[in-house]
C-alpha positions in Angstrom: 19.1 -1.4 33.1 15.9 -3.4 33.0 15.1 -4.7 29.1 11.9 -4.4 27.4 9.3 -6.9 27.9 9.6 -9.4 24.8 6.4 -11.6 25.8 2.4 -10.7 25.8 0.3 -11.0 28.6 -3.1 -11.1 29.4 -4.2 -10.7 32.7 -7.8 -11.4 35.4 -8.2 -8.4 38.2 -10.5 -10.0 40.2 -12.2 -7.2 43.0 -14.8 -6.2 45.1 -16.5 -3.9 47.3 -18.6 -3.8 50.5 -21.0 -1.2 51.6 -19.2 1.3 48.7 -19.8 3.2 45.7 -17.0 1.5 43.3 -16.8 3.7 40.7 -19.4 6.4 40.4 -20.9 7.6 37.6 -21.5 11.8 37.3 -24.2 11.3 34.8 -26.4 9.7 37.1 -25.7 11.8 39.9 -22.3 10.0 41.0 -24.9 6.8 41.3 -22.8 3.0 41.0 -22.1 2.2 37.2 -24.4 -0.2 35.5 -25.7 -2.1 32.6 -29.1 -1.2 32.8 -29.9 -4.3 31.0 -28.9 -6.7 33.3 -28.0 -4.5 36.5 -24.7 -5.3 36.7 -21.9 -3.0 37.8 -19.6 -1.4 35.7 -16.3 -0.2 36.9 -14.3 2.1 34.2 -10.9 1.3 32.9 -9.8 5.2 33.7 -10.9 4.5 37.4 -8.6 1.2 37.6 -5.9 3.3 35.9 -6.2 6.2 38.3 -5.7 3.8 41.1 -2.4 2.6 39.4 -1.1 6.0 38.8 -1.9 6.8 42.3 -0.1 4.0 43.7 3.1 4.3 41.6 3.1 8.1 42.7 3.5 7.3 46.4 5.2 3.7 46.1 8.2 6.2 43.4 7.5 8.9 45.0 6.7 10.8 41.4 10.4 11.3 40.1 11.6 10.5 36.5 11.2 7.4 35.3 8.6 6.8 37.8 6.8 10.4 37.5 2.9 10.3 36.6 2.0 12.6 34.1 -2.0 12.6 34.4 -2.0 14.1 38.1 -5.1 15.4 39.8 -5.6 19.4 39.0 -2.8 19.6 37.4 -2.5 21.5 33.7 -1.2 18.8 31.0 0.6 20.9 28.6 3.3 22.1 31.4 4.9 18.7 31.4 4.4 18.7 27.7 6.2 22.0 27.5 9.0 21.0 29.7 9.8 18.3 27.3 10.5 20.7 24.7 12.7 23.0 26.9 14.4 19.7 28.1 14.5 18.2 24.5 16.4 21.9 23.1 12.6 22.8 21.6 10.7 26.1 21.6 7.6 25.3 23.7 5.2 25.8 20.9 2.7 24.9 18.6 3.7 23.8 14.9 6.9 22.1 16.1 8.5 19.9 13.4 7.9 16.6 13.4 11.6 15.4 14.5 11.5 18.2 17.6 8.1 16.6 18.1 9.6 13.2 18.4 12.1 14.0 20.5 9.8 15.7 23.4 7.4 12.1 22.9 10.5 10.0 23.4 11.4 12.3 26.9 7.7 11.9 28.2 7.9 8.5 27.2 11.1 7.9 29.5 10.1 10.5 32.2 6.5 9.4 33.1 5.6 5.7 33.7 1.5 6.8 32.8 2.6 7.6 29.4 4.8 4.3 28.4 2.1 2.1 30.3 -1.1 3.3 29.4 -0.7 6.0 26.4 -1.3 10.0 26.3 -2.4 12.2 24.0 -0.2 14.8 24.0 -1.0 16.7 21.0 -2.6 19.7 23.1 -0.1 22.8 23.4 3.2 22.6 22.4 2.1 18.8 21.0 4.7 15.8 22.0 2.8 13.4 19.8 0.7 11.0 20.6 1.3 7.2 22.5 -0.2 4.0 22.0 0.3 2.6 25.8 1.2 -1.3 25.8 -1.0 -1.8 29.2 -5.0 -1.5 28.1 -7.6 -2.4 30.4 -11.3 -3.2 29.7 -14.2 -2.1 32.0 -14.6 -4.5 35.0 -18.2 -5.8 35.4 -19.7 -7.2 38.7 -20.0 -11.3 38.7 -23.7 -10.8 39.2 -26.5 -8.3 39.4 -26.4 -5.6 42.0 -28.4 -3.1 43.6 -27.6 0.5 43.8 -28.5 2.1 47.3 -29.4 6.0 47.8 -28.9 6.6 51.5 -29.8 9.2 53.2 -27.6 10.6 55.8 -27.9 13.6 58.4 -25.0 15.7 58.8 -25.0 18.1 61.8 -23.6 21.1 60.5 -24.8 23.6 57.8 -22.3 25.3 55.2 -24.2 28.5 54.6 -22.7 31.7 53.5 -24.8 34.3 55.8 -25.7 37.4 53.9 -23.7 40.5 55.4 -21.1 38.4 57.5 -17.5 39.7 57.1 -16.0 37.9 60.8 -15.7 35.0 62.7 -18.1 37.1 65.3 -21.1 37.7 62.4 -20.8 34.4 61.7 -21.5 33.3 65.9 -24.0 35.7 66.2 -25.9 34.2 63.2 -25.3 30.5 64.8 -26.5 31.8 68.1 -29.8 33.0 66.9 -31.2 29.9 64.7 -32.8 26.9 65.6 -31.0 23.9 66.4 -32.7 21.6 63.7 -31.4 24.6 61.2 -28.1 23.7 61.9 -28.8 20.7 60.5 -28.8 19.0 56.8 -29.8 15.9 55.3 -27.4 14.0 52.6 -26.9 11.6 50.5 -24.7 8.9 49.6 -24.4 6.1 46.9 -23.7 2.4 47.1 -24.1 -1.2 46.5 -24.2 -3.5 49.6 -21.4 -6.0 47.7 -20.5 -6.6 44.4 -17.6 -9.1 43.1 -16.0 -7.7 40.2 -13.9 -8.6 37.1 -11.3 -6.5 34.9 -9.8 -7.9 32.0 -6.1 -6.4 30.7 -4.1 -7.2 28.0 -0.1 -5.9 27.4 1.3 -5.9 24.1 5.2 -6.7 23.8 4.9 -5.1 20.2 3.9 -2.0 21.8 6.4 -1.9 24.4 9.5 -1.6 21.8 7.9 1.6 21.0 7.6 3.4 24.5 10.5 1.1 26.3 8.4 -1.2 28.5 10.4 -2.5 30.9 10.2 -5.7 33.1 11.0 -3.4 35.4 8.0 -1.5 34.5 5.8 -4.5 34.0 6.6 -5.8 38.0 5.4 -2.5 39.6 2.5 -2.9 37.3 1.1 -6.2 38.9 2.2 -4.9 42.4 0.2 -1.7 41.5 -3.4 -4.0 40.6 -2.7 -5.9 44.0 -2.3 -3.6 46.2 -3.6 -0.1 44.6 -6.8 -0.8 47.0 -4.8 -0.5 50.0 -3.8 2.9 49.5 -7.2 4.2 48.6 -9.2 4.4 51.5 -12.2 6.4 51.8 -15.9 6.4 53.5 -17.2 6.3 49.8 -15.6 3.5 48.7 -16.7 1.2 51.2 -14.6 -2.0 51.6 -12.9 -2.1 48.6 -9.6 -5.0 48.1 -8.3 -6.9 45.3 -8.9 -10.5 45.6 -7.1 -11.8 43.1 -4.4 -11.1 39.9 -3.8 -14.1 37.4 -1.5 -13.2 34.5 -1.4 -15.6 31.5 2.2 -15.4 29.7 2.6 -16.1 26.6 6.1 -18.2 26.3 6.0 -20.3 22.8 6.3 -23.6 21.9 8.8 -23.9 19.0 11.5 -25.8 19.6 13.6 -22.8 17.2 14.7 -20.3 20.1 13.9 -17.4 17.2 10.4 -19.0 16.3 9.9 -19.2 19.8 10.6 -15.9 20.6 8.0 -14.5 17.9 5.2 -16.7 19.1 6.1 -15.3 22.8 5.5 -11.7 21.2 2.6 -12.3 19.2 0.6 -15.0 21.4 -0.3 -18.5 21.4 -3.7 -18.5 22.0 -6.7 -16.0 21.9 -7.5 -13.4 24.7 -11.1 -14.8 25.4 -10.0 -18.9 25.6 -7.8 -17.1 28.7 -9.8 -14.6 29.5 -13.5 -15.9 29.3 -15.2 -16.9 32.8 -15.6 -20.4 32.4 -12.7 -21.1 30.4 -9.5 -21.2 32.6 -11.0 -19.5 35.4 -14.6 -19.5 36.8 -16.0 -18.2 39.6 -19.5 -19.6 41.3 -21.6 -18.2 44.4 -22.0 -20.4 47.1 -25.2 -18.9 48.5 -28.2 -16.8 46.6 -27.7 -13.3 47.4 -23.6 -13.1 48.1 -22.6 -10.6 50.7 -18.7 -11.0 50.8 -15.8 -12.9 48.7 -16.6 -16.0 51.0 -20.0 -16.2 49.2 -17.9 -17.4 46.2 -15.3 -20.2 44.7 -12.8 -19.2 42.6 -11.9 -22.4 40.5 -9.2 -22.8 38.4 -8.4 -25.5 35.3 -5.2 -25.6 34.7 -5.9 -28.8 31.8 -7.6 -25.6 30.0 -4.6 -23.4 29.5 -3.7 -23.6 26.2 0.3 -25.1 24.9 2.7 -22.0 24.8 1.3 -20.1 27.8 2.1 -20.3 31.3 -0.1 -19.4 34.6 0.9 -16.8 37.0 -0.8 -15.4 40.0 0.2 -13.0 42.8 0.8 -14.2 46.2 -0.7 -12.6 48.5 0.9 -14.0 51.5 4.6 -13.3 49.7 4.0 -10.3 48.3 4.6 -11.1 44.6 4.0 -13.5 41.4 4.0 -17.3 41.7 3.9 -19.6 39.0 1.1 -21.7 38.7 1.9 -23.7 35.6 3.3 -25.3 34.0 5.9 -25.9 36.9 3.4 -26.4 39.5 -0.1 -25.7 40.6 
């Protein structure tokens, strides 16, 4: 059985998207997320998330451990009354706090959402609630971009026709209208490229709570790398990770014990790793960028700090390489 992760990580998603709406926003009419101070794009953490769950779903095949417990249209306090019928519980509210426990120790075990991310699960029969080790910030675009509103013609009304009970009423209406009536106009949202990047953080701390794995943690960063290809739609546009680098925090104390604390609280701050500029930087090559070509992605490793080593995920291999110390 896979052991709990004992070190902290921080972590760089580095994305994009061509010709798509990344991550719309429904109080702007589904419009592209933005600062509107600086017009950069904003991409949510819940949207990076719902990409990961969706990925683990079909890569597990949603069975326990692996099940996801926030699915689409799906009621939450079913699961969360299943873990008090599985626990030996009465499926309802004012549990006592041990019965309680128990069914947020089952979800914890039976859904990889709720020991990665967190849940609140207080709503019907209550099963607590869970601080997830995996938190992820809101991505934002390397530069400004510009939100589109294209119009589009589709060539086909949906109409409901006033009297029509049959497949015949519904001809005989079609038969009698004008072509151009058949017709509508629509809409739809996008930028023509933007570059993004997510920050993410995973606590080791938090993962004794929930039982983290390593095995948990390695479909995690195959999740960010590949959760793109699995999510194709006209919406979306072009949309691919370009790059995962994980910082791992190791220690430097020459006392294995010492060491092993410093690996689970950190050597060195989020933002000295984390902070474009710092370890990582990324610069456009050409004014107005128009794919990932249009930028370098440079690297330093002199600027990692003692204590933490440099991983990043291999595309060509299909999974993590270390960067550094070992090797660059």
């Amino acid at each position: 059985m896979s052991q709990v992760i004992s070190n902290r990580y921080e972590f760089l998603l580095i994305f994009d998207c061509e010709n798509g709406n990344p991550n719309g926003d429904p109080d702007s009419g589904n419009a592209p997320r933005l600062d509107p101070e600086d017009m950069h794009g904003l991409v949510s953490d819940v949207a990076i998330k719902r990409r990961v769950r969706n990925y683990v779903q079909l890569r597990n095949g949603n069975v326990s451990p692996y099940a996801i417990f926030i699915e689409q249209g799906t009621n939450l306090c079913r699961p969360i009354a299943m873990a008090h019928h599985e626990t030996g519980g009465i499926p309802q509210k004012g549990s006592t706090k041990a019965k309680v426990g128990l069914a947020r120790e089952w979800m914890c075990k039976t859904f990889y959402d709720v020991r990665t991310f967190g849940a609140v699960m207080s709503t019907g029969a209550n099963a607590g609630q869970v601080r997830g080790p995996v938190q992820i910030a809101f991505a934002r675009s390397v530069d400004p971009v510009l939100p589109l509103d294209v119009s589009i013609t589709r060539m086909a009304v949906s109409e409901t026709v006033k009297g029509a009970k049959t497949v015949e009423d519904y001809e005989k209406w079609e038969s009698e209208q004008d072509e151009d009536k058949l017709r509508t106009m629509g809409r739809k949202n996008l930028v023509p490229y933007g570059l993004y990047v997510g920050k993410g953080f995973v606590s080791a701390n938090l993962a004794e709570g929930v039982g983290f794995t390593e095995a948990d943690l390695s479909i995690l960063w195959e999740a960010l790398a590949n959760m793109y290809e699995h999510d194709r739609s006209a919406s979306k546009g072009f949309m691919s990770t370009r790059a995962l680098y994980i910082f791992k925090h190791v220690g430097t104390d020459s006392d294995p014990e010492q060491c092993l604390r410093q690996a689970k609280l950190g050597c060195a701050p989020a933002q000295v790793l984390l902070d474009l500029g710092k370890v990582v930087d990324i610069q456009k090559a050409v004014p107005v960028p128009r794919g990932f070509k249009d930028y370098k992605v440079i690297v330093d490793v002199e600027k990692i700090p003692k204590g933490v080593e440099f991983w990043m995920w291999n595309t060509t291999k299909g999974d993590l390489e270390r960067m550094h110390p070992a090797k660059l």
